[in-house]
N, C-alpha and C positions, 0 to 999 in steps of 0.2 A: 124271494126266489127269482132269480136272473134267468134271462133265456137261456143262458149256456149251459147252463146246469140240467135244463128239460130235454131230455133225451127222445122223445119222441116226436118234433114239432114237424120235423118231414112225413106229408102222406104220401102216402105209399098206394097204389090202385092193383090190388089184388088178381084182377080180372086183365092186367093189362097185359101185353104181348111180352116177354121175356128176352125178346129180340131187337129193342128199340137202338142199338147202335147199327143193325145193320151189317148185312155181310159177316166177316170173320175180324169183325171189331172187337165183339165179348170173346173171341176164341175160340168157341164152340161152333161144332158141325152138326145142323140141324137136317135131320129127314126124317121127314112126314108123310103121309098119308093123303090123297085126295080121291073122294069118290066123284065117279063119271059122271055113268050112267046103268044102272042095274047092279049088275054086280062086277062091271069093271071100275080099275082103280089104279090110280098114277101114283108112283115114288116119288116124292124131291128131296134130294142133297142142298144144300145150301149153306155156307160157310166154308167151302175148301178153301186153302189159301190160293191167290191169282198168280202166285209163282209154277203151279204146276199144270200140264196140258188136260183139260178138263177132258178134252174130245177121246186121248188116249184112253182116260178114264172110263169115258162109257163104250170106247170099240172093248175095251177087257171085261166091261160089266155087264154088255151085250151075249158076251162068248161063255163068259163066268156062269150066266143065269140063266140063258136062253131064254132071252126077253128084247124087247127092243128100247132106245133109248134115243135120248136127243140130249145136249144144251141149250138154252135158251135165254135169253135175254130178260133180265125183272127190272125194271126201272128203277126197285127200291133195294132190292138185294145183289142187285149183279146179277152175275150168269148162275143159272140153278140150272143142277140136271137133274131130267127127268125122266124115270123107268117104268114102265108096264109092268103091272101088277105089283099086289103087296110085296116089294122086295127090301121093307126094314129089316128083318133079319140079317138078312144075306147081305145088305151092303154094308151095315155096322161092323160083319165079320170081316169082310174082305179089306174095309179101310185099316183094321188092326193092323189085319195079315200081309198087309202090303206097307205098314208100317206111314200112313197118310196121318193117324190118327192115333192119339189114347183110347185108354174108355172113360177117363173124365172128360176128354174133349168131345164125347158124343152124347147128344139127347134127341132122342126116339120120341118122338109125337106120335099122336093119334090113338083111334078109339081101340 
């Protein structure tokens, strides 16, 4: 039996980050969840594509939710934005409804 034939000779790390390309390289728009401090807690987008005005994005995500918002700067992802309080719901709907995004292009992290 020849290597070619062994289908399984690539490991695979189960446990690993699902995001290793980086940015809106896999195509997917990633937002997650970060706990602060008690019970507050930060949103981050990550993966929009760099062709559209991020900042727009969060003055209408600001108004949208009545939360507050920034961009920021990630050394390894690019510019991620980020929102005050759990706003996973609310921003997976609003990138539909404004047409940013599918819903295969979206994956919802967090606990």
């Amino acid at each position: 039996m020849t290597d070619t034939t062994i289908q399984n000779l690539q490991s695979r790390d189960p446990f690993a980050d699902d995001n290793e390309g980086g940015g809106s390289q896999d195509g997917h728009i990633h937002i997650r969840i970060q706990q602060r401090n008690g019970r507050k807690t930060l949103t981050t987008v990550q993966g929009i594509r760099p062709d559209y005005d991020l900042k727009k994005i969060v003055k209408a995500c600001k108004k949208e939710f009545a939360c507050n918002g920034t961009v920021v700067e990630h050394p390894e992802y690019g510019e991620v934005i980020q929102l005050q309080g759990d706003q996973r719901q609310h921003i997976s709907q609003f990138l539909k409804k404004v047409g940013l995004a599918r819903e295969d292009q979206l994956k919802v992290h967090g606990f």
